[in-house]
C-alpha positions in Angstrom: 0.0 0.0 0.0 1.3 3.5 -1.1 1.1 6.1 1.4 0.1 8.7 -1.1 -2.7 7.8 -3.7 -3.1 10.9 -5.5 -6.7 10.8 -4.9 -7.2 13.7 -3.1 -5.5 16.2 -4.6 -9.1 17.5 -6.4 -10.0 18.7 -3.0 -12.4 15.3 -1.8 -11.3 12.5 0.6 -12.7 9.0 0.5 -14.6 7.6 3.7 -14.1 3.9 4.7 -17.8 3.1 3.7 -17.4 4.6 0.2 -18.3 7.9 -1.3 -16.4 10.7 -1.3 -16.7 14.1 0.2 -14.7 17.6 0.0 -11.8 18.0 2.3 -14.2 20.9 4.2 -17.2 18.6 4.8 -18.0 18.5 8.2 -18.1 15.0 8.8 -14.3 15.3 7.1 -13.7 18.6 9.7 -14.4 16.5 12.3 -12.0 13.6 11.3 -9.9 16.2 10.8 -10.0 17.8 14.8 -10.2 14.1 16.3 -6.8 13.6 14.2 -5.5 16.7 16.0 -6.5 15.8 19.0 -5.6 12.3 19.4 -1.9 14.0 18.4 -1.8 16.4 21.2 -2.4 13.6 23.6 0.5 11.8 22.1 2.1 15.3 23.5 0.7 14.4 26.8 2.2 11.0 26.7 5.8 12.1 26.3 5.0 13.5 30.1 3.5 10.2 31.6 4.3 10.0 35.4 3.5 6.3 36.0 1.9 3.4 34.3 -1.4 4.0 35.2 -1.2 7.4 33.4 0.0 5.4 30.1 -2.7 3.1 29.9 -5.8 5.8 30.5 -3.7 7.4 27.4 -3.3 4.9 25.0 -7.1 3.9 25.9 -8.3 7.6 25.1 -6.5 7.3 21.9 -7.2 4.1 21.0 -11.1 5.9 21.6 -10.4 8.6 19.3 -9.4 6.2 16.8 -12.7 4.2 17.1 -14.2 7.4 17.2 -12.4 8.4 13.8 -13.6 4.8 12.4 -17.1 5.2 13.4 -17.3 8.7 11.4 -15.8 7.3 8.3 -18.2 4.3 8.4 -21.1 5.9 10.0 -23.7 2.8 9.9 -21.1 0.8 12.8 -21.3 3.2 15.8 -18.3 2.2 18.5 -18.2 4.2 21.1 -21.0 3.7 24.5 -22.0 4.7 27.0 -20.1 2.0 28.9 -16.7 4.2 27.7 -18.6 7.9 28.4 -18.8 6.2 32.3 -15.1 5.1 32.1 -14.4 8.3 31.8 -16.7 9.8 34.2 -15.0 7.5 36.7 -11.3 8.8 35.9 -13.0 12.2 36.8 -13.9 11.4 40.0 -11.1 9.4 41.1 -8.3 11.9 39.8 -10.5 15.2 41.1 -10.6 13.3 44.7 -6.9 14.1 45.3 -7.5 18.1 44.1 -8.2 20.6 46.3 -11.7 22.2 45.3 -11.9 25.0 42.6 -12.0 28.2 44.0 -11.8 30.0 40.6 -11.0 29.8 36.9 -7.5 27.9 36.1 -5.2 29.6 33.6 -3.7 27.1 30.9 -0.6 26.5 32.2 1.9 25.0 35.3 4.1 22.5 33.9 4.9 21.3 30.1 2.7 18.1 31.0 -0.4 20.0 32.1 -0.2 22.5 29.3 0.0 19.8 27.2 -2.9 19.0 28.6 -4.7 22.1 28.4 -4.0 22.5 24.6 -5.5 19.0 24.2 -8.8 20.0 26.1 -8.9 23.2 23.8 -8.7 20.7 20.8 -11.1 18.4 21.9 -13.5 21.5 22.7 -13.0 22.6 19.1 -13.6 18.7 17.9 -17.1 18.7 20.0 -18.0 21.3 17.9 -17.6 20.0 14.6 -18.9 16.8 15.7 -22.4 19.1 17.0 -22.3 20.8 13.9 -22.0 17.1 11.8 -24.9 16.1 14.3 -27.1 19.0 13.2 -27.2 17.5 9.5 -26.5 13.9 9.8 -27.4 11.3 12.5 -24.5 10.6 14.9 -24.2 8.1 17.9 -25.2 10.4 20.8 -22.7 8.2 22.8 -19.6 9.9 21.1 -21.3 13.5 21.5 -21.2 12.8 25.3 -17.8 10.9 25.2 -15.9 14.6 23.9 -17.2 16.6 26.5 -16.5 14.3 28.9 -13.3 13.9 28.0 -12.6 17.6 27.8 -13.2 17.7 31.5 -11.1 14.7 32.0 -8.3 16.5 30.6 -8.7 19.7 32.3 -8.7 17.3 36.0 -5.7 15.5 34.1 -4.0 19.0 34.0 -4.3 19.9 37.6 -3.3 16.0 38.6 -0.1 16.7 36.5 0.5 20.0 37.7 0.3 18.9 41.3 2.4 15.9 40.9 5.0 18.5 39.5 4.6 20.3 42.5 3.8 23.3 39.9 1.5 26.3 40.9 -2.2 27.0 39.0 -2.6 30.6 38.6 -6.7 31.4 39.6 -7.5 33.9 37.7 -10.9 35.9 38.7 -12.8 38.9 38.0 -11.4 42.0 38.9 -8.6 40.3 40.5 -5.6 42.4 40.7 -3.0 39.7 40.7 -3.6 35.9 40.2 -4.3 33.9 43.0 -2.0 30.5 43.4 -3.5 27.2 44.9 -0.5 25.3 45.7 3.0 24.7 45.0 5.9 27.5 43.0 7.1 28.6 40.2 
């Protein structure tokens, strides 16, 4: 198999099921956003702290990638709601060791967390696309639910990583003179 095919150089893209659409479909958009995201975790990866925190990567990519397969064939949905309550349980075990949110976080803290942070932004822009794909075509709402879950997950990811570090987060709130840190220094 050739890694270039030549095909798409009119401006279309072939999905798995057939049929081919232009390279600014949605549906194609948001192939296109789970692609970027699933590479920003790999980001996230090169931080890992233990083994636990490699294997909850590798399955949220692996996700993405079903994720990315169920979009190109649409009629085999392969995400559930089994995997949107995995996450929801990563949540709440990794926000159990955080102190409670007293304000909004700033992106930042160590090169894992903002990592992190850049790959929640991503996935907030790839749960767009895939809402915008939903308002057109029919999607499996399990996958709609599994993004903005795992937005949050990655913003709890980032302050896990950042206390590990023993980096700062930098509050931020409004009308606040200077930002407010919640543990650890710079």
């Amino acid at each position: 198999m050739r890694i270039y095919t030549r095909r798409g150089d009119g401006g279309d893209t072939g999905l798995a099921e057939g049929g081919r659409r232009p390279k600014w479909d949605p549906r194609v958009e948001a192939l296109g956003a789970l692609d970027e995201l699933n590479c920003h975790l790999g980001l996230v990866h090169l931080h890992s702290v233990d083994a636990d925190l490699d294997r909850l990567l590798q399955g949220l990519q692996e996700d993405l990638f079903a994720l990315g397969a169920e979009l190109a064939s649409p009629s085999t949905p392969r995400l559930t709601g089994e995997r949107v309550a995995a996450l929801e349980a990563e949540i709440d075990r990794l926000e159990a060791s955080l102190p409670p949110l007293r304000g909004f976080v700033l992106p930042g803290g160590g090169a894992a967390a903002a990592h992190c942070h850049l790959a929640r932004a991503v996935c907030r822009r790839a749960e767009r696309r895939l809402f915008r794909l939903a308002r057109d075509e029919r999607l499996n709402s399990a996958s709609l639910k599994y993004l903005n879950r795992l937005s949050d997950l990655l913003f709890v990811l980032a302050r896990h990583l950042n206390r590990h570090a023993g980096r700062s987060e930098t509050l931020w709130g409004p009308g606040a003179a200077v930002p407010r840190q919640t543990w650890g220094s710079r």
